[in-house]
C-alpha positions in Angstrom: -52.3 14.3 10.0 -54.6 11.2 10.2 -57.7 10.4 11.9 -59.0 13.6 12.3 -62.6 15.8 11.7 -62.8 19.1 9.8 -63.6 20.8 13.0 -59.5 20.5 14.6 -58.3 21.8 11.8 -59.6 25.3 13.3 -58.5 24.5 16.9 -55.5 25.8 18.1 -53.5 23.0 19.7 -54.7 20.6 17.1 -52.6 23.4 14.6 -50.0 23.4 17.3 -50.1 19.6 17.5 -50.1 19.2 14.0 -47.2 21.9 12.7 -45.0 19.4 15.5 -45.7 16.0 13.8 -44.6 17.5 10.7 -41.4 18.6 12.4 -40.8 15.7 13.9 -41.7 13.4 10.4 -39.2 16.0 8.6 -36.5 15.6 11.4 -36.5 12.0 11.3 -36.4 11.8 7.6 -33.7 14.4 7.6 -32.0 11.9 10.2 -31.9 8.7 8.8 -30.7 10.1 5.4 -27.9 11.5 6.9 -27.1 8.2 8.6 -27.7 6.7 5.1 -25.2 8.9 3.5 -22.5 8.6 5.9 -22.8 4.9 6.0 -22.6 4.8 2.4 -20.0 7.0 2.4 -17.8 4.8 4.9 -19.1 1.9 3.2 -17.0 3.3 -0.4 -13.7 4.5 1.7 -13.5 0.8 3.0 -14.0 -1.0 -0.2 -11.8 1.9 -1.8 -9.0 1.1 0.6 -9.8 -2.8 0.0 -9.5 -2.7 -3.5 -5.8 -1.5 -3.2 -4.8 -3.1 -0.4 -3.6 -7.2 -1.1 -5.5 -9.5 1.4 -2.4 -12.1 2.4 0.3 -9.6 3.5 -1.9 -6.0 4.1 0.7 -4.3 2.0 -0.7 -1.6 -1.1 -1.2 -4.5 -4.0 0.7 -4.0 -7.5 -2.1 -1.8 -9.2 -1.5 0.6 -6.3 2.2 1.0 -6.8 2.0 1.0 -10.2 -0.4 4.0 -10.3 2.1 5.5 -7.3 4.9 5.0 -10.1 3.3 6.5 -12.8 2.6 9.3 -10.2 5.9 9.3 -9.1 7.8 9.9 -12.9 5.4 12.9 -14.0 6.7 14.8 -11.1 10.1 13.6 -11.6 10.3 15.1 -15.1 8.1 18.2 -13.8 10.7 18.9 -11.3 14.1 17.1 -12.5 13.8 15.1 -9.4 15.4 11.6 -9.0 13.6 8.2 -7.1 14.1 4.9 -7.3 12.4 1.3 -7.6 13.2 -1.5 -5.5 12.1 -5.2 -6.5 12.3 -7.8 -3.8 12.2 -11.6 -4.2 12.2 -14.1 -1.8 14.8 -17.5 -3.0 13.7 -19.9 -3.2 10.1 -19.6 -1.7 8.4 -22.5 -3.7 10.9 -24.8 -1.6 9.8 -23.3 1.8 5.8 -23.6 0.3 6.8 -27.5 0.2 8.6 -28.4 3.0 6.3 -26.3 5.8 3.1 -25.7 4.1 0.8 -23.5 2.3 -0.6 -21.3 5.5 2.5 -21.3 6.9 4.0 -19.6 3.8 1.1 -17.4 4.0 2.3 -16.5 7.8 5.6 -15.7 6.5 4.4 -13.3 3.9 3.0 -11.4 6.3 5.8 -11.7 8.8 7.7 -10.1 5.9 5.1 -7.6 4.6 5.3 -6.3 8.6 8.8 -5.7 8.4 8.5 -3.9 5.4 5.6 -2.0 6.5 7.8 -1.3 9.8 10.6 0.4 7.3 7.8 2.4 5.6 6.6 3.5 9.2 9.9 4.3 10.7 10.4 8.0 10.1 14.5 7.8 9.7 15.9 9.1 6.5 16.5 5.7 4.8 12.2 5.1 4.9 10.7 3.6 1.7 7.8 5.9 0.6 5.4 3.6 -1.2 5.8 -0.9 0.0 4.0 -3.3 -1.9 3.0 -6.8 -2.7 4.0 -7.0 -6.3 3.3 -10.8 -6.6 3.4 -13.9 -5.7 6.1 -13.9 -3.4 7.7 -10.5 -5.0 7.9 -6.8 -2.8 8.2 -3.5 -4.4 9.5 -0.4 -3.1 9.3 3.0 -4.1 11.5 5.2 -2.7 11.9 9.4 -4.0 12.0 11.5 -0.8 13.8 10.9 2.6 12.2 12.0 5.9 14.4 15.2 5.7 12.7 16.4 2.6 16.1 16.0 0.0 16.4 13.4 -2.2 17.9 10.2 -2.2 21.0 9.0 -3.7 21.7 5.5 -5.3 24.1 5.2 -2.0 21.1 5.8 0.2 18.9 3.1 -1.9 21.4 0.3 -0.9 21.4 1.2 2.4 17.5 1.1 2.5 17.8 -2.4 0.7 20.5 -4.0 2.9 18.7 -2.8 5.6 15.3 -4.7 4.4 17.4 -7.7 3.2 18.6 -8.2 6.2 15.9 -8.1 8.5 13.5 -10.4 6.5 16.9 -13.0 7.0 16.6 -12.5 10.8 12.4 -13.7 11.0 11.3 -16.9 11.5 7.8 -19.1 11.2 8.3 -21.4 14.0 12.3 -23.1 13.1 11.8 -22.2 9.6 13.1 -18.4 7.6 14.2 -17.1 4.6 16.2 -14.8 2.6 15.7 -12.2 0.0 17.3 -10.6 -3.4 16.7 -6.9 -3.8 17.6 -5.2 -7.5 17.4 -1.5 -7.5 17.0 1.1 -10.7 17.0 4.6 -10.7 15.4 6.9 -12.5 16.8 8.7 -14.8 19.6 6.6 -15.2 18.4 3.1 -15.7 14.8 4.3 -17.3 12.7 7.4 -17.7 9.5 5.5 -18.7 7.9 2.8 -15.8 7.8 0.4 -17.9 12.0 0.7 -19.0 12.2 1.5 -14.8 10.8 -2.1 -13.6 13.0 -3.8 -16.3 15.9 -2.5 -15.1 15.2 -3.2 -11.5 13.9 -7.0 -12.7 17.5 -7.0 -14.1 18.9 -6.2 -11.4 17.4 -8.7 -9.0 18.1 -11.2 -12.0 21.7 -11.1 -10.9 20.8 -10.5 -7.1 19.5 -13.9 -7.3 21.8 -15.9 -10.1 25.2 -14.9 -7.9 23.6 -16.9 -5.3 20.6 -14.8 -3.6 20.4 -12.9 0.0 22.8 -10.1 -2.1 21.4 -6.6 -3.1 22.0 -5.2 -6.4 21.9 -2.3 -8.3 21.6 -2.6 -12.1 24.8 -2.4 -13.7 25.3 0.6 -16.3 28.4 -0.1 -17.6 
């Protein structure tokens, strides 16, 4: 303790006094490092969560889903269990850029990225597990367990897509909307690695769009 004589060092408060100002310096240091820490700690968990999390729609980015793939196909082939990938692409989406704007494109998206995060949110049976920007103006969705624990069929998948499909059709930015393609693959069928997986749903959603657009397709294994 500062400022004091040899002679308090023998009295009793001045001990008294003394052992408390220690407390108190210990305390506070004990204090403020565990404000540090937690605020630190926060601080990682948001820019965790930020660094997966695409800024334009608030959907899981394409490095998330990716890694949620990946995750996804070693405990299919642990348990023999089947999923499936749904890629979604919005027609013609340059031409809606041009005629209302950049920002207003940018309201869409995330008019779009709700709805989608609505379907993830729902809690029916026919709920995507894993929704995603995958770029530029194309979704993702993973879906490999329905709300009643069993497993989805390709059946079930289509519904999930119409259902998607047809709800970003019925949202508008002021007088303006759009429609959507959606291919679907399914693992094992149409690809047991993620890389043959996302080809075959790019495949299908290839032909979604070339037969016209606003259609939902599943690739084709015949």
């Amino acid at each position: 303790m500062p400022y004091v004589t040899e002679s308090h060092h023998a009295d009793f408060t001045f001990v008294a006094v003394r052992y408390l100002w220690q407390v108190t310096l210990i305390s506070g240091t004990v204090t403020v490092a565990t404000l540090m820490t937690s605020s630190i700690r926060q601080r990682e968990t948001e820019l965790a969560a930020a660094s997966i999390v695409d800024d334009t729609t608030g959907l899981y980015d394409r490095r998330y889903f990716l890694r949620a793939l990946g995750s996804e196909m070693l405990r299919a082939e642990h348990d023999g269990r089947a999923f499936h990938v749904l890629l979604m692409d919005l027609d013609r989406f340059g031409q809606f850029n041009r005629l209302v704007g950049i920002e207003r494109g940018n309201r869409m998206l995330k008019l779009i990225a709700n709805r989608v995060a609505e379907a993830v949110e729902d809690g029916s049976d026919l709920t995507p597990n894993v929704a995603s920007r995958y770029g530029g103006e194309e979704f993702a969705l993973l879906f490999s367990e329905m709300a009643n624990g069993t497993l989805p069929t390709v059946e079930d998948a289509l519904l999930l897509a119409e259902t998607v499909r047809s709800g970003v059709q019925g949202l508008r930015e002021g007088d303006a909307g759009v429609t959507a393609s959606i291919g679907i693959a399914s693992y094992p069928e149409d690809g047991t690695t993620a890389d043959a997986l996302l080809d075959a749903a790019d495949e299908a959603l290839h032909v979604a769009k070339t037969s016209g657009g606003n259609i939902v397709r599943a690739r084709d294994r015949a």
